[in-house]
Each structure stands twice: as C-alpha cells, then as structure tokens.
C-alpha atoms as a printed R data frame, in Angstrom:
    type eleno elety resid chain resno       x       y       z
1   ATOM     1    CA   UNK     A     1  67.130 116.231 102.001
2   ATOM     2    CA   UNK     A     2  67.418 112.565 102.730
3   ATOM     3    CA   UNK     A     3  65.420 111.052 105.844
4   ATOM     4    CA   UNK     A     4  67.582 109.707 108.858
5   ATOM     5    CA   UNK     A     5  67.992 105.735 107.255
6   ATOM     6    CA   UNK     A     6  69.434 107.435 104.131
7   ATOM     7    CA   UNK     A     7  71.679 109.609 105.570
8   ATOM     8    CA   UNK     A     8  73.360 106.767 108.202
9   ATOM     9    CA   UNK     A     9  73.920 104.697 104.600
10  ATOM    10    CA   UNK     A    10  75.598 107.437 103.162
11  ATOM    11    CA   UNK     A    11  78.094 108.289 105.871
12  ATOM    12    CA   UNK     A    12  78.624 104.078 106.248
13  ATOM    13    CA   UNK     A    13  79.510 104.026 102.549
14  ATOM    14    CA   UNK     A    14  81.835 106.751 102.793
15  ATOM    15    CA   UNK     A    15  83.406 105.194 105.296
16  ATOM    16    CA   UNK     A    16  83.482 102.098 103.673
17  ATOM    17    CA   UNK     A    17  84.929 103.793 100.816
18  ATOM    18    CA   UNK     A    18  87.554 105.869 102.026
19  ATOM    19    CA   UNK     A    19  88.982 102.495 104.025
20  ATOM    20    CA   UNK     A    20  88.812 100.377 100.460
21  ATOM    21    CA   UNK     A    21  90.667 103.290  98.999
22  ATOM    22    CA   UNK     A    22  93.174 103.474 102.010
23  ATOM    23    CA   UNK     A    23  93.857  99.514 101.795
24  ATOM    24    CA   UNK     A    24  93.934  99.598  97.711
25  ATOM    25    CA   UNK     A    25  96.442 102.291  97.811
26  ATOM    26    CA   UNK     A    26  98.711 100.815 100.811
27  ATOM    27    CA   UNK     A    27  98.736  97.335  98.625
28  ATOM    28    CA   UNK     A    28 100.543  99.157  96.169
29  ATOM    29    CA   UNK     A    29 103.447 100.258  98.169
30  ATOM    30    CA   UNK     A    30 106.797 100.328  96.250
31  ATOM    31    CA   UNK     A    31 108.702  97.059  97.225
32  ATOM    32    CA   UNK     A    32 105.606  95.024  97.424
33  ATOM    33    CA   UNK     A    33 104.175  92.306  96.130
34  ATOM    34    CA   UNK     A    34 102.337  94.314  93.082
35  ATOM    35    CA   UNK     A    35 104.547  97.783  92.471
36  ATOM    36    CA   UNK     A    36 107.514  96.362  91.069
37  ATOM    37    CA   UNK     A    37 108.370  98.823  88.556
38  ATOM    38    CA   UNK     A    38 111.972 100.462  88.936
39  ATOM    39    CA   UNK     A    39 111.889 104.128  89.276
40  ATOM    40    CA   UNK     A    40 115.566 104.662  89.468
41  ATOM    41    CA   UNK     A    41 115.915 107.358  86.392
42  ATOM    42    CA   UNK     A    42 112.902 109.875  88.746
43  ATOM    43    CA   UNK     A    43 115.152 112.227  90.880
44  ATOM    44    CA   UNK     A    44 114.832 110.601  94.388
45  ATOM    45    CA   UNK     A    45 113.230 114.162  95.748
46  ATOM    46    CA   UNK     A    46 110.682 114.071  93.132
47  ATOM    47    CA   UNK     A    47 110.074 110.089  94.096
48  ATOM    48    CA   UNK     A    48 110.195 111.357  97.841
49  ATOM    49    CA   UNK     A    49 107.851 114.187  97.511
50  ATOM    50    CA   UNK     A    50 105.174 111.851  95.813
51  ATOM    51    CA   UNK     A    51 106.011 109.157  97.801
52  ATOM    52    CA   UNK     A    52 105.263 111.689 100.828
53  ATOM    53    CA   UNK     A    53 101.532 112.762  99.273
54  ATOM    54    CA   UNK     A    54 100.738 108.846  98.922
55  ATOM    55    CA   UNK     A    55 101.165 108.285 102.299
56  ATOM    56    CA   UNK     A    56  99.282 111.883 103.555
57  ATOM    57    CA   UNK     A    57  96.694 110.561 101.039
58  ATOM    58    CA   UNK     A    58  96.641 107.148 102.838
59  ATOM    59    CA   UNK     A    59  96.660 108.084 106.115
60  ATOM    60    CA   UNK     A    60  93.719 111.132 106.010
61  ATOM    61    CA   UNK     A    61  91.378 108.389 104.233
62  ATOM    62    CA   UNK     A    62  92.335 105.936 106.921
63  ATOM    63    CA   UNK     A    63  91.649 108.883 109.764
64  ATOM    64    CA   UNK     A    64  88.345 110.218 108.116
65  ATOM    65    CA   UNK     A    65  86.611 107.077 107.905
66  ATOM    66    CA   UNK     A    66  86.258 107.866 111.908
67  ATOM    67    CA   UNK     A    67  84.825 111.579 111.484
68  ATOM    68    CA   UNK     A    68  83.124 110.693 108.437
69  ATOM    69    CA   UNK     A    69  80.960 108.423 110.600
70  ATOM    70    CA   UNK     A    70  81.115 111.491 113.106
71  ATOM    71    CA   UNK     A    71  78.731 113.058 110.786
72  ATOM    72    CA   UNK     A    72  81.230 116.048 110.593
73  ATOM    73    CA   UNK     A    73  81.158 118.587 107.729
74  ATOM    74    CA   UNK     A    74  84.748 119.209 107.184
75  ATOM    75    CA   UNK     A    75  85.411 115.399 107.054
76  ATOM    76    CA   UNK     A    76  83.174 115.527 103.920
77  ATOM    77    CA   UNK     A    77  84.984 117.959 102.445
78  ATOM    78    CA   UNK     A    78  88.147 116.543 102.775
79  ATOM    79    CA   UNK     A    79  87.215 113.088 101.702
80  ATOM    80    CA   UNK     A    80  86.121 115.199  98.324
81  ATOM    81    CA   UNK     A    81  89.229 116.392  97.815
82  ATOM    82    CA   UNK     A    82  90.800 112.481  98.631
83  ATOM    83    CA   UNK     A    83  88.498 111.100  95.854
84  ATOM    84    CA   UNK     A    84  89.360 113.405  93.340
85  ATOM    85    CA   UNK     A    85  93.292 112.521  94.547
86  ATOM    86    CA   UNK     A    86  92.790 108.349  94.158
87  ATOM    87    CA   UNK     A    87  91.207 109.553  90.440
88  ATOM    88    CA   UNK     A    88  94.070 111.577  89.501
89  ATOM    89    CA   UNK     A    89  97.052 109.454  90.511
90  ATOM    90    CA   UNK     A    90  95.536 106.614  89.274
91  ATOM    91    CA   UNK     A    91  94.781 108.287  85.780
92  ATOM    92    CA   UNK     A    92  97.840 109.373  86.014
93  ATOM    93    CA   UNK     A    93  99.511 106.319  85.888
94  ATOM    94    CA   UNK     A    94  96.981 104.566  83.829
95  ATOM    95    CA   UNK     A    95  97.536 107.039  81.244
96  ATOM    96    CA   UNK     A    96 101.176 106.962  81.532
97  ATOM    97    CA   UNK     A    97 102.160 110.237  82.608
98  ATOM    98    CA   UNK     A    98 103.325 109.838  85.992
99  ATOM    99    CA   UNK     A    99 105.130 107.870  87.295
100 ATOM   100    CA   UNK     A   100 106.956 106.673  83.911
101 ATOM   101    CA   UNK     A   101 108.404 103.461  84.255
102 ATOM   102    CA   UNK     A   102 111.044 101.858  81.865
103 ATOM   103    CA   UNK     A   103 109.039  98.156  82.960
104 ATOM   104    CA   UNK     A   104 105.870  97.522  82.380
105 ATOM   105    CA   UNK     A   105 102.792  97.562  84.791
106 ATOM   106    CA   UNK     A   106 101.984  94.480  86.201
107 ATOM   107    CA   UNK     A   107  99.143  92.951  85.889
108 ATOM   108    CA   UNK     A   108  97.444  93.171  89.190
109 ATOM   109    CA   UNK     A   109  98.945  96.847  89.429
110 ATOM   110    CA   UNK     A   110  96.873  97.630  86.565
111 ATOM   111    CA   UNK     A   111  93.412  95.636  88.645
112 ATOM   112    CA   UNK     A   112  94.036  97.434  91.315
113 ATOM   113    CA   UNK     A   113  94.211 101.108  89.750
114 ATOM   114    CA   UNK     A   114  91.322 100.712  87.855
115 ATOM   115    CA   UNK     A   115  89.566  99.187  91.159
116 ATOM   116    CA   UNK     A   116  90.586 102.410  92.946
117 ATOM   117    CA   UNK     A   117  89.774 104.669  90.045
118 ATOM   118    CA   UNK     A   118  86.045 102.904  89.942
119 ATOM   119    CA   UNK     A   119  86.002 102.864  93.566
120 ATOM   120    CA   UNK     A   120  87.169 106.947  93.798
121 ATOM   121    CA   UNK     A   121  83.796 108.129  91.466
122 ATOM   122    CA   UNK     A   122  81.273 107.017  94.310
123 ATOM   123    CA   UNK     A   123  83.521 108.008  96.822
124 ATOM   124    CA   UNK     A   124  83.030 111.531  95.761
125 ATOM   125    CA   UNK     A   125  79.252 111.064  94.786
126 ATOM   126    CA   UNK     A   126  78.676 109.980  98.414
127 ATOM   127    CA   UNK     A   127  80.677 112.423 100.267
128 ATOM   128    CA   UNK     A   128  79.237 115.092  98.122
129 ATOM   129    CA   UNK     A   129  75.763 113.789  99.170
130 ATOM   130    CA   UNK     A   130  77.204 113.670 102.845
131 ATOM   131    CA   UNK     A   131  78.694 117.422 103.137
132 ATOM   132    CA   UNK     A   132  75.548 118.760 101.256
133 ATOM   133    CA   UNK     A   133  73.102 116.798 103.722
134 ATOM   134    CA   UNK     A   134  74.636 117.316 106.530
135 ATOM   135    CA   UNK     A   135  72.593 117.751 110.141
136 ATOM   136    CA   UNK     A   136  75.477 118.961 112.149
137 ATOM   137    CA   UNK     A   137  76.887 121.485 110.196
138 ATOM   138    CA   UNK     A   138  77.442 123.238 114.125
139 ATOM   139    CA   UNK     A   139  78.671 120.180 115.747
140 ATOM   140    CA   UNK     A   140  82.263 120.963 117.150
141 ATOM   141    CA   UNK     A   141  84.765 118.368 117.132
142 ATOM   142    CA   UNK     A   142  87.224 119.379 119.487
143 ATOM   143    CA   UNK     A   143  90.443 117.524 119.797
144 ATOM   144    CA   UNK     A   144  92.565 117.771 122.634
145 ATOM   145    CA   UNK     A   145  96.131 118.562 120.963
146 ATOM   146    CA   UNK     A   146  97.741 118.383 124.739
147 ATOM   147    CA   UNK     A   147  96.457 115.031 125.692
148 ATOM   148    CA   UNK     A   148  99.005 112.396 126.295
149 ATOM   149    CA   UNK     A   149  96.543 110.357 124.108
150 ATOM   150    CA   UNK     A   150  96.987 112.359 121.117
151 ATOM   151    CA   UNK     A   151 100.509 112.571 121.713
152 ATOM   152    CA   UNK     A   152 101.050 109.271 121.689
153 ATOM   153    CA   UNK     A   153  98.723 108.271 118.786
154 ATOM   154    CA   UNK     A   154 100.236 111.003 116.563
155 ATOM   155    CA   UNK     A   155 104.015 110.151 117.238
156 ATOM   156    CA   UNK     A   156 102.796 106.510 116.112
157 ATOM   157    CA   UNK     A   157 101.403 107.666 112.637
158 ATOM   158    CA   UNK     A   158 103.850 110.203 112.380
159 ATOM   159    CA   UNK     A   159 106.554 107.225 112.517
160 ATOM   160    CA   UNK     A   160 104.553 104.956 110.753
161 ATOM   161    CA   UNK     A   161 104.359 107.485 108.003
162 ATOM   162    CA   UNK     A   162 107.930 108.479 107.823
163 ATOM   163    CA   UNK     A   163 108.991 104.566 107.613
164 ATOM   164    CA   UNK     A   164 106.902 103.897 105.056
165 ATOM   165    CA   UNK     A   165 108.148 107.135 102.899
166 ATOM   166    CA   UNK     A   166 111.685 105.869 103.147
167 ATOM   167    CA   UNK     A   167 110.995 102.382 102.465
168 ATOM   168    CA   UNK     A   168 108.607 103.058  99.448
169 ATOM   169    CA   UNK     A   169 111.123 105.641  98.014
170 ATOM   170    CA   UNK     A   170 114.265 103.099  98.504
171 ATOM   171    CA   UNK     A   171 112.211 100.265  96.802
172 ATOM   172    CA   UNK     A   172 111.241 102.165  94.065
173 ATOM   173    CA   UNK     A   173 114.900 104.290  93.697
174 ATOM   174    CA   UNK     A   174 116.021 100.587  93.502
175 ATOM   175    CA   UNK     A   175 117.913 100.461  96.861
C-alpha cells in the first residue's frame, strides 16, 4: 500500500489524465481544425454509432476526473475501461482499420493519436494503482437523481452530447 502523499498523487494524475485524454479526443472532432478526412463511403449509422461512443467516451473522462479525485472505487474502474478505449480507437486508426479513410491522415491528426495513445498507457497504470489502493472502498457516493440540480446539469450534457454527435457525423458524412 502507498502512504497518504502517494496516494493524493495518484488520484491527481488520474485526473490529470483522464482531462488530457478528454481535451485530446474533443480536438479531434470531425469538422475541425485537425479531422479532415471524408468519411462519406461509412454507412452514416455506423459513423453515428461511433460517433455516439466518442462522445460517451469524452464525456465519462471529463465527469470522472471529479470522482476520481473523490477517491471513489468505481470511478477507478471505469477510468480502466476509458484507457483501454483511447488505446484501442487510436490503434485503431493508427493501424488503419477503423475508420478507413480514402484521404490521408493529417499530420497533427497523426500527433495527436499517438499523444493520446502514450498518454492512455499511464492512464491505466495509475487508475489501476488507484482502484487497487483504494481507502474508501465503503464510501457511498450518493447522487440525488431528483434534484433540480442534476436535472438541469444532465439536460445540458445530454444536449451538448447530442449536438456534437450530429455535427461530428455531418462533418465527417461530408454534409
């Protein structure tokens, strides 16, 4: 086990991590200044659906880096499972698999997925270190799903979230 110093470092950098990975990914947005590939021959549900787990991807990084610094188990665990995402869809398209484009990968596209793919290995090293060093395995984090707070904050992301979909799948369909 790690003494108290260590531990507040670890749950800092996988903060820290998680909100690099969030803002790498989000500069990458179909439309943008560095994804400028045309995607028009990918069925636009297929572009949709992937377009859809880029954003989820996005926005759980973005809203762990809070319960990360929580100290909360399950926010470990997830941001495990968002590493090993940000590895995949950047090998992925590194290697050319998916998403196959008939142009070729800009420059700074290509920077910025091997940034994230760099940046996604200690992301999972630390958050491993986090969940298995955790002191508050028992700490409840109760959210109040009735507040008018909540409410209010998840109509925002959820319209955030569906704006962005549509405009990253009409970019890269093209439209």
């Amino acid at each position: 086990m790690y003494d108290k110093p260590m531990y507040a470092k670890i749950k800092y950098l996988t903060a820290t991590l998680l909100l690099i990975s969030f803002v790498l990914l989000s500069i990458l947005i179909p439309g943008g200044a560095i994804e400028t590939r045309s995607f028009t021959h990918i069925a636009p549900y297929i572009l949709g659906s992937f377009n859809i787990f880029l954003t989820f991807l996005g926005m759980t990084s973005l809203l762990l880096t809070y319960f990360v610094i929580r100290k909360l188990k399950w926010a470990y665990f997830i941001s495990i499972i968002c590493a090993a995402s940000y590895l995949s869809v950047y090998a992925l398209d590194l290697g050319g698999i998916f998403p196959i484009s008939p142009d070729p990968m800009p420059t700074g596209l290509f920077v910025i997925e091997i940034v994230g793919s760099i940046i996604s290995i200690p992301l999972m090293y630390f958050s491993i270190l986090g969940l298995s060093n955790n002191s508050n395995d028992n700490k409840p984090e109760v959210v109040n799903i009735h507040s008018k707070k909540f409410a209010f904050i998840a109509l925002i992301l959820i319209t955030v979230c569906v704006n962005i979909i549509i405009f990253a799948t009409k970019s890269a369909m093209g439209n």
